[in-house]
N, C-alpha and C positions, 0 to 999 in steps of 0.2 A: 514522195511523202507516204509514209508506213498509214494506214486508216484504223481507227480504233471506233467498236461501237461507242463510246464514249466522246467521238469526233460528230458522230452521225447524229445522237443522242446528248445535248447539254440543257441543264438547268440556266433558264432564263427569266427575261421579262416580256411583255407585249410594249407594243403589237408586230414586230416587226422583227425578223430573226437577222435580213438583210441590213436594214434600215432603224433602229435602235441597238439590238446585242453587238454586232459589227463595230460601228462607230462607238459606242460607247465601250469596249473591249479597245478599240485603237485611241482613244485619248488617253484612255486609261494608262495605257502601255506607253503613250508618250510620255505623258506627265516620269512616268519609272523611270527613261532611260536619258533625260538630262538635267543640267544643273539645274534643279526647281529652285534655287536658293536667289540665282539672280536673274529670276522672272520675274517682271513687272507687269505683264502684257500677251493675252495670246490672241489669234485669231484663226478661224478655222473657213476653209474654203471646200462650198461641197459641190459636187459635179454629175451632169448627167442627171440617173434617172433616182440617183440616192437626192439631187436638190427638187425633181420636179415633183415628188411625193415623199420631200423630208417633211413637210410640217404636219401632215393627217398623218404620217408614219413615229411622227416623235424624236427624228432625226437629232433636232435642236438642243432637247432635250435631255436625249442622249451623253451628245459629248458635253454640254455643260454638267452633266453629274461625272461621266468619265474625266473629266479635267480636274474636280475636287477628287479623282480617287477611288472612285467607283467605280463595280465590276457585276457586270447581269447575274452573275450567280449567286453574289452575295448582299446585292442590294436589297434594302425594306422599300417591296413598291406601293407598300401603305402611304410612307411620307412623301414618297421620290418626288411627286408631282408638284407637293407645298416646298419642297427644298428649292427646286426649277423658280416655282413662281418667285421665291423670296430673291432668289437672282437678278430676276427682270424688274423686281421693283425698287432694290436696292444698287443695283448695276457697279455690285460687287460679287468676284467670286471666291471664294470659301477654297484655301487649298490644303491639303494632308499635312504643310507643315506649320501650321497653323493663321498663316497670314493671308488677310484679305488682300484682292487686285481688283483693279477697275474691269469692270466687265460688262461691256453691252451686247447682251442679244441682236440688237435690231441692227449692229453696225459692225460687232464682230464676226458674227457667222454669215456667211457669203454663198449667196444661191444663185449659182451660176448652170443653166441649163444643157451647155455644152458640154456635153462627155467627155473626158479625157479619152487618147487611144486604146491606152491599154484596158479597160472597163468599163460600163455604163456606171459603176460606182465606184466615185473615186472621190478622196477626200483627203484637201492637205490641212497638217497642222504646220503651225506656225509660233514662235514665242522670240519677245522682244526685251531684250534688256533696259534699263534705266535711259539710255540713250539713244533706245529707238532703233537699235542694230538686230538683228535676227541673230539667235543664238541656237536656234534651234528649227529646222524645218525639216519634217517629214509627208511620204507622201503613202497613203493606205489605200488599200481597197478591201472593199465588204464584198465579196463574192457568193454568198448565198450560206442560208444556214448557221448562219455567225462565225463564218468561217472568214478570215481577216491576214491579209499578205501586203508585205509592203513592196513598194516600187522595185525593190532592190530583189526582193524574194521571187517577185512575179519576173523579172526580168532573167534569174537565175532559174527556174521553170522554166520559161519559153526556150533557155536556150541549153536547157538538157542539165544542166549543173546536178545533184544530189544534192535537196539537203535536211533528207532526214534517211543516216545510213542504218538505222536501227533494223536488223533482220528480227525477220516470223519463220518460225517453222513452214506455216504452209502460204506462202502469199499467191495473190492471182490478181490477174490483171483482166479477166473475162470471165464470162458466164462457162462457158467452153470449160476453160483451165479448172474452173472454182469445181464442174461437175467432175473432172475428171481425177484430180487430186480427191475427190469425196471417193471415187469408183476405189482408185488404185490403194486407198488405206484403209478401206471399210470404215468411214467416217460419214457420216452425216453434216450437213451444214454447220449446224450449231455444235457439234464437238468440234466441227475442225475450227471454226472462230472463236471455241472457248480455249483453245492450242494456241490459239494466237496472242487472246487477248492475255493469258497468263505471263506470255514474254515481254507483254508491255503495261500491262497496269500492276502481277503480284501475281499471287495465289489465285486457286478458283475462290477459296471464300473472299478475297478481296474482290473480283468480279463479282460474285454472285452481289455480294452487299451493296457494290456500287449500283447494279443492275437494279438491287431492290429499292435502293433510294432514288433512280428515275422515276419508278412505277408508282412511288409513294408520292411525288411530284405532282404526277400523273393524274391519278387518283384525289388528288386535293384538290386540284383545280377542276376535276366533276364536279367534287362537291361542293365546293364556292359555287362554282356556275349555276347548280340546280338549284342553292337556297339565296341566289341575288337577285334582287329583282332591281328595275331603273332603267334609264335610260345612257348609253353608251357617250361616250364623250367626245366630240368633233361636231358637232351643227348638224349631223343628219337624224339626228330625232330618232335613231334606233333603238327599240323597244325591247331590252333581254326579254328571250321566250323561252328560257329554257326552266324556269321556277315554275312557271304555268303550267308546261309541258309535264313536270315532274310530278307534279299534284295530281293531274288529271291520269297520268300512266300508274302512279301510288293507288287510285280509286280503281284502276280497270285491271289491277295486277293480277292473273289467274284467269282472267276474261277469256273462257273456252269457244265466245261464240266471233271473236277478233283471231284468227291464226297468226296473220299479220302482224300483230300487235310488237313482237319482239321488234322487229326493223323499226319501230317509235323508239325504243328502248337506243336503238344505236344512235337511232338520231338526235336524241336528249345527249347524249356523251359526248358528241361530236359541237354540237352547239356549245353545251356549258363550259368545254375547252376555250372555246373560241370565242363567245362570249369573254372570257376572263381573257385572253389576249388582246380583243381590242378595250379592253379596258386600263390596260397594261399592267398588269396580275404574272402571278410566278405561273409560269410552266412550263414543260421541255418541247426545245427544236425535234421535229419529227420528221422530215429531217428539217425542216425552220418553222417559223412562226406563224406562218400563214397559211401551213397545211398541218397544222399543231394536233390538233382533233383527230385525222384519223386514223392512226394507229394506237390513241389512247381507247378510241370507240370500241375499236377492234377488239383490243386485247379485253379490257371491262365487259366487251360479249361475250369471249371466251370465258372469263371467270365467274360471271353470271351466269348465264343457260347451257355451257357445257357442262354433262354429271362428271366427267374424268379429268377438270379444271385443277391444276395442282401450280405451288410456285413453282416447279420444275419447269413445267409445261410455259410459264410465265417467261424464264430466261430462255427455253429455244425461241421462242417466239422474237424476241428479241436482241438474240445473238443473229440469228436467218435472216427477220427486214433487216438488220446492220449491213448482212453482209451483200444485200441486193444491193441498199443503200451506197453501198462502197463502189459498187461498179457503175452507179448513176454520175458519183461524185469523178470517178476516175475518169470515164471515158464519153462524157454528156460533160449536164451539169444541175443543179438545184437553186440555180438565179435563177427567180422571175425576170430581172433586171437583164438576162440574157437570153433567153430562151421561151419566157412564158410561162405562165400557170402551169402546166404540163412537167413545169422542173419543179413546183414545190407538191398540189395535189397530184397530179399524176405519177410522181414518185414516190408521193406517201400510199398512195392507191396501192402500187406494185408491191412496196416494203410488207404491206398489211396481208395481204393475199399470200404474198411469201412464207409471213408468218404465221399465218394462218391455218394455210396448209400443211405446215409443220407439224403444228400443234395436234392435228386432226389426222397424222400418220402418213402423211404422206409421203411417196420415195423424193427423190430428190429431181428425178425429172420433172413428176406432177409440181414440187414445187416449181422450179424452173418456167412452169409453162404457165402457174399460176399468176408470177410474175411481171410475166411477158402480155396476157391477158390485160392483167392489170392499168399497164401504160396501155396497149395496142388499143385501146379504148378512150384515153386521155388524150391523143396526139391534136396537137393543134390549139391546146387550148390556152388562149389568152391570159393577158392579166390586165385587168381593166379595173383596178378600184376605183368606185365613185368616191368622188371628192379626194383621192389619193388615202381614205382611208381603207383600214384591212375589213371591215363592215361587208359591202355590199361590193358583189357577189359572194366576200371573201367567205364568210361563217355559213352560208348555206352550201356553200361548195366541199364543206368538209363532211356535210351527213353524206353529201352526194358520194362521193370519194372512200368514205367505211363500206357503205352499201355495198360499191361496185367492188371493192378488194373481197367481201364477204361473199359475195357472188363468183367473182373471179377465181379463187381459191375452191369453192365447190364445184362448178364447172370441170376444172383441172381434174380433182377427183373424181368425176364421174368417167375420164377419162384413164388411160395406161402410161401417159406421159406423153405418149408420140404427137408432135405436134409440129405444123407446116413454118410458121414463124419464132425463131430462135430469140430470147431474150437478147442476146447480145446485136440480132439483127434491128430491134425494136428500140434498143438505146440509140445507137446507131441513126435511125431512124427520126427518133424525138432530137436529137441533135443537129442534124440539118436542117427542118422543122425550123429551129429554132433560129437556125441563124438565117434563114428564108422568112420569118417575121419579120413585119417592119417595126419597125423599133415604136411606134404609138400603141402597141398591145405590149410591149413589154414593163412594167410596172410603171411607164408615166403618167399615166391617166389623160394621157390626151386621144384614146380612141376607145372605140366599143363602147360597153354601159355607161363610162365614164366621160361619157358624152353625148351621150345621148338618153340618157335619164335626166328630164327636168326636175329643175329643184326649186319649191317655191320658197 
């Protein structure tokens, strides 16, 4: 599969890139690809770690909006949630061609905790005709970042088949390859993936615009975050801190006798992201939903407190984490559901530091080493949401996660590039990692915090 910053980077909803964009992206696409005329009836079956934290994830949710039609990008998630409810209470569903079907939540959708083989998330859909025949059964998986394969796609992967033959000018398959094609054409990261992304999305101004409409995404959902105040939805009484946070950093702004103070700034950005994710609010997979925050933190620091901040500087930064990002997706992965927190913050940590360091002129090694930094720092770390919601750890984990790419990135530069652990050794790395966790850290909420935080 060809990777496009646009693959890495999608407009969504919360809270959940794995576990709402995913599933609701594959009802969606089911509902498209059969006779919805003589549907009567559907039912969906979900597996693994996408049932044992679908309902503080919004799972349910999800495919009953994707089954009337809906698609994370283009959904109002003002109403999305009174649409849901009016389902459950009417125990009808609402379809694109305009006719209601009997539909119960509590008997249609099916949480089954046992994993299918092929994924920790797996999810069949199902549709029954007048007489009760299956007319239609599909089988999906949500593999991280809203990235969505069906049984047949993931089976023609596992066993080498091609099936996206779209060539790039300059493709790579490694850190290695990615620096040396930069060496051999006097390219820099971000020109050689703006060469890329031109063969597959248009023009540079078609990139550039799309790149600006992430950032404009991006950028709304700070600012939602910083003027909402309330409390988050799921039974754990979390208090948004990021309106408070924003008032008090507005009063101390220029505060010569706080040097510090900036790193508040990041963490206000990274919160009001994520904040508005678990509230399930628009914003972009970074690379998913649950490490959403920090690469918007990043970048908003950069266009804040750096004087040579320009939108130029806005799309390397974002062409560079893409193209870190591509090589986490290629040869790792960005499932919590697979690998741990370490696949969603600790690749957004890396992307950000990448991009960072771009920004901030760095050669391509220091980037390189930025990035390698970035995870060699992350490895190990769990995914244990309390109560299976994106809450707790999840939203303080993303100031964590700016910080350390912001740090990561300047480290690099104080150095020449040269450095003992190679990026591609550290993917590598977070990848075994991963598959050496026991599966109760990996997004089901049956170990770590999410078990061991009482809840009165």
């Amino acid at each position: 599969m060809t990777l496009s910053v646009f693959d890495l980077f999608k407009i969504g909803v919360g809270p959940s890139s794995s576990h709402t964009v995913g599933p609701m992206k594959a009802a969606c696409q089911f509902v498209r690809t059969i006779p919805l005329v003589d549907v009567v009836r559907f039912r969906a079956d979900l597996f693994g770690a996408l049932a044992l934290t679908g309902i503080g994830h919004a799972t349910d949710q999800a495919i009953v909006l994707g089954l009337m039609g809906e698609m994370p990008d283009t959904i109002d998630p003002v109403n999305s949630f009174d649409r849901y409810e009016a389902v459950c209470r009417e125990c009808k569903l609402h379809l694109s061609d305009g006719r209601k079907i009997p539909f119960n939540v509590k008997t249609d959708i099916i949480f089954n905790n046992t994993p299918l083989p092929e994924h920790p998330n797996g999810l069949r859909l199902l549709a029954f005709n007048d007489e009760g025949i299956v007319i239609a059964d599909q089988t999906w998986f949500s593999v991280g970042g809203g990235f969505i394969v069906s049984a047949s796609e993931l089976q023609a992967s596992k066993s080498g088949q091609i099936l996206d033959v779209k060539k790039v000018p300059y493709p790579f398959d490694s850190a290695e390859e990615l620096l040396n094609i930069c060496c051999q054409n006097n390219l820099t990261i971000a020109q050689l993936m703006m060469k890329n992304e031109i063969v597959l999305n248009g023009d540079c101004a078609t990139v550039q615009q799309g790149l600006r409409n992430l950032w404009h995404v991006m950028e709304a959902s700070i600012e939602r975050g910083c003027h909402t105040e309330g409390i988050l939805p799921g039974g754990l009484n979390v208090r948004r801190r990021a309106c408070d946070l924003f008032k008090e950093l507005e009063q101390s702004d220029g505060d010569t006798i706080a040097p510090l103070l900036v790193l508040d700034w990041v963490s206000l950005f990274a919160l009001a992201v994520n904040e508005e994710n678990a509230a399930g609010g628009r914003i972009v997979t970074a690379p998913t939903n649950g490490a959403a925050g920090v690469i918007p933190a990043v970048i908003a620091f950069y266009l804040r407190f750096s004087s040579d901040a320009c939108e130029e500087g806005l799309f390397d930064f974002m062409l560079t984490a893409a193209a870190i990002g591509i090589l986490y997706k290629k040869n790792a992965s960005i499932s919590a559901a697979e690998v741990g927190c370490q696949g969603e913050i600790g690749v957004a940590c890396s992307m950000a530091a990448a991009g960072f360091a771009a920004v901030l002129g760095g050669t391509i090694e220091q980037i390189e080493n930025a990035a390698e930094i970035g995870m060699e720092h992350n490895l190990g770390m769990t995914c244990d949401p309390v109560s299976g919601l994106v809450q707790i750890p999840c939203i303080e984990r993303n100031t964590m996660g700016a910080v350390k790419g912001i740090n990561a990135a300047r480290l690099a530069l104080r150095g020449d590039g040269s450095h003992q652990v190679t990026l591609d050794e550290v993917i590598e790395t977070m990848h075994q990692t991963g598959k050496d966790m026991q599966s109760k850290y990996k997004e089901t909420a049956l170990g770590g915090l999410a078990t061991n935080v009482i809840l009165c």
